[in-house]
Phi, psi and omega in degrees: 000144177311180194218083202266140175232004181253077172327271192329307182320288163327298190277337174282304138349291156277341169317308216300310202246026149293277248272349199256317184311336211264306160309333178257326186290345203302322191257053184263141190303191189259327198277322183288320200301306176304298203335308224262318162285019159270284197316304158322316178268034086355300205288332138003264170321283151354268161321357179338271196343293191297329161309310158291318149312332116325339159293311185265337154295311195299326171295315191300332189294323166287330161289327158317299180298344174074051212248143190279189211278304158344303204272314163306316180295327183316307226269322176324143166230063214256165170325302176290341179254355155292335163308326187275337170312293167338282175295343196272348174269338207268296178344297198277352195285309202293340178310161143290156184267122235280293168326107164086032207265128181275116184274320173203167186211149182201150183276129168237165179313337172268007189095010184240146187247146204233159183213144189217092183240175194259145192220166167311179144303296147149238169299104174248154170238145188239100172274132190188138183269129163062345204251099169329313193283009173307302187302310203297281187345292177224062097302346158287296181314323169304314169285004179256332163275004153083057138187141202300157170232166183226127178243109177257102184255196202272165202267002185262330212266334177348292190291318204286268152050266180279313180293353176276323180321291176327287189315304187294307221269340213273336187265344141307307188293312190294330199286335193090320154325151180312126186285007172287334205295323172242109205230113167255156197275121153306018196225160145285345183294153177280346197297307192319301185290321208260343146323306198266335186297320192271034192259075182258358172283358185218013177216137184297305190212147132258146191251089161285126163231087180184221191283183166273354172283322152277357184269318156332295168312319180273331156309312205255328162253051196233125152281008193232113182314164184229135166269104221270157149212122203271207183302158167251075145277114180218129201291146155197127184260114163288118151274173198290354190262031190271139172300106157320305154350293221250336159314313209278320151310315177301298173324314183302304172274312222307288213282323196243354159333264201216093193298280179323327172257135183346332192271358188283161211275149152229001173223133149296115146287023224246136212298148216271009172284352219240335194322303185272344193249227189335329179289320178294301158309346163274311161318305178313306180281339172305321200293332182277349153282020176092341181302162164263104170272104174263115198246154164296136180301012151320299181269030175275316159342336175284132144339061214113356184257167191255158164301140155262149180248182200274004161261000183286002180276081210082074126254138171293083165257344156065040186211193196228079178252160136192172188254121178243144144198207193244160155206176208277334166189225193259356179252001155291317220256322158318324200295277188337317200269328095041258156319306211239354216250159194254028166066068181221244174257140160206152211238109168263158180211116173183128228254028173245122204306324200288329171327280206306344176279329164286328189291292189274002151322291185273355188238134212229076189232150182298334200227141156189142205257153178218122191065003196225170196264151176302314173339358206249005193250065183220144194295343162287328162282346152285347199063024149279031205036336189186178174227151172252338160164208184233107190272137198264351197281168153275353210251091184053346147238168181173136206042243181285137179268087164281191179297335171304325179277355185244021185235166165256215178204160171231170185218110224263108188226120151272131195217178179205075177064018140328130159236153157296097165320000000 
């Protein structure tokens, strides 16, 4: 790897010819663009191998460094999750194209037809933590929405990284698009991120995807907007009318499915008529799946569970942690969620509709789910093919952020020699 030691230099520089790429893709056909992420994921597929062998440098690089078990799994790359990179670009190839799409059109009395249609963004930057497969997500997405990105992923993640970039730039190059257009950083200095937050002559928006301590650093010094996505706490309430089954499966993948990504459940809720029957059974099976239950004193009697103390309440554990306690019905459990939850997913399970219609009425998280495990709150499981990440914010995205998400929009006003009085 290079030795880059002039930062400012580097990130102006790729700033330069991201903001030149971005010009020409913004009006690039809908036909190059699928071209070029089929041909990616071909190239993808080609390259398993060599990835994965960048992949175990990067772990070994990452064990070094003592990186916890959460965050290693983020950072794997195995057979089965290069397949799914493969499909989530095949995915996003097959969408309609977002660009120059007429969101509403109208006549007005003065003659003019007015069009309100959707363009890029222009430079989006992407900050992310451990996860390769980030990079593939959104560097597709962007080009499926006509804008170049500049991808700074996490320093564990590096090698893995640059051949999936190299593969997308390689479905550019065939496509005939600018290979700028996808730009990964080359460096591990950190110096790198804090560039790119002050870049407002060449970058449109940044996308943080990672703990809460970067989405803070990037919250707090960044001049460049931000699509923020914060923690994922995330709430999932057994009410008193929920189908013991499917309460108990739901709970079970929500928490132990994948421990590590934002949609994992990390506090229990349950009504407080449930307490010695259905609640106690679920707790139970969680401990016995291995989880750590920091239970309230209702649930200490199970067997294997810990005291919760007053931080375990709004925590983030990405581990095979979770919180439990009982509440009063279903407008508790909104209070609780309320107080604690970072407006990412939270869940309900009940088969009594008007619950579920007041939960989701009343509870104000980009995502919420009724019956089903939180684990669903990923832009590939919406049928966006993929995510650049889940915006928790209100401000023009929110929730998983796909290619749709990633345009603004302009407004095309036609006349035939109309004048204003």
């Amino acid at each position: 790897m290079t030795d880059h030691t002039d930062i400012p230099a580097l990130m102006k520089d790729i700033g330069e010819r991201a903001r030149a790429a971005a010009a020409e893709l913004a009006f690039a056909k809908p036909e190059a663009k699928k071209a070029a992420l089929e041909a990616a994921a071909e190239e993808v597929l080609r390259r398993r191998d060599e990835i994965k062998a960048a992949n175990a440098k990067d772990q070994d690089f990452a064990t070094e460094k003592g990186i916890s078990p959460a965050m290693m799994d983020r950072l794997k790359l195995d057979d089965d999750r290069i397949q799914s990179i493969v499909d989530g670009l095949r995915a996003i190839a097959a969408q309609d194209d977002p660009v120059g799409a007429v969101l509403t059109e109208w006549d007005m009395p003065s003659g003019l037809n007015i069009r309100r249609v959707r363009t890029p963004l222009g430079v989006v930057g992407v900050i992310y933590e451990s996860r390769p497969n980030v990079t593939a997500d959104a560097g597709a997405l962007c080009l499926k929405s006509g804008n170049a990105v500049i991808l700074r992923g996490g320093s564990e993640g590096l090698n893995s990284s640059s051949i999936l970039t190299e593969c997308l730039k390689t479905g550019l190059e065939k496509a005939g698009l600018p290979t700028d257009a996808i730009q990964l950083v080359p460096t591990r200095d950190r110096a790198a991120v804090s560039e790119m937050l002050k870049a407002t002559d060449y970058i449109d928006v940044i996308v943080p995807r990672g703990g809460k301590g970067l989405v803070g650093l990037v919250q707090r010094e960044a001049r460049v907007p931000v699509f923020a996505h914060l923690e994922g706490i995330v709430h999932i309430y057994v009410d008193k009318a929920a189908d013991p089954k499917k309460a108990l499966e739901v709970v079970l993948n929500a928490k132990t499915r994948r421990t590590g990504i934002c949609g994992a459940a990390e506090c229990l809720l349950v009504h407080e008529d449930l307490k010695d029957g259905l609640g106690r059974e679920i707790v139970a099976a969680l401990v016995k799946a291995g989880v750590n239950v920091h239970a309230a004193p209702e649930f200490q009697s199970v067997e294997g569970t810990t005291p919760a103390t007053d931080e375990d309440w709004g925590r983030e554990y990405l581990d095979m942690d979770i919180a439990a306690k009982t509440v009063r019905d279903v407008d508790g459990a909104i209070e609780h969620i309320r107080a604690y939850s970072s407006n990412h997913t939270d869940g309900i399970l009940t088969e009594d509709k008007a619950a579920a219609e007041r939960f989701f009425e009343r509870v104000d998280s980009a995502i919420l789910v009724h019956n089903a495990s939180t684990q669903f709150a990923d832009g590939g499981e919406f049928g966006m093919g993929a995510e650049i990440g889940i915006a928790t914010g209100k401000m023009h995205a929110r929730g998983p952020v796909g290619a749709e998400q990633l345009t603004s929009f302009k407004y095309l006003v036609v006349g035939d020699g109309a004048v204003r009085s």
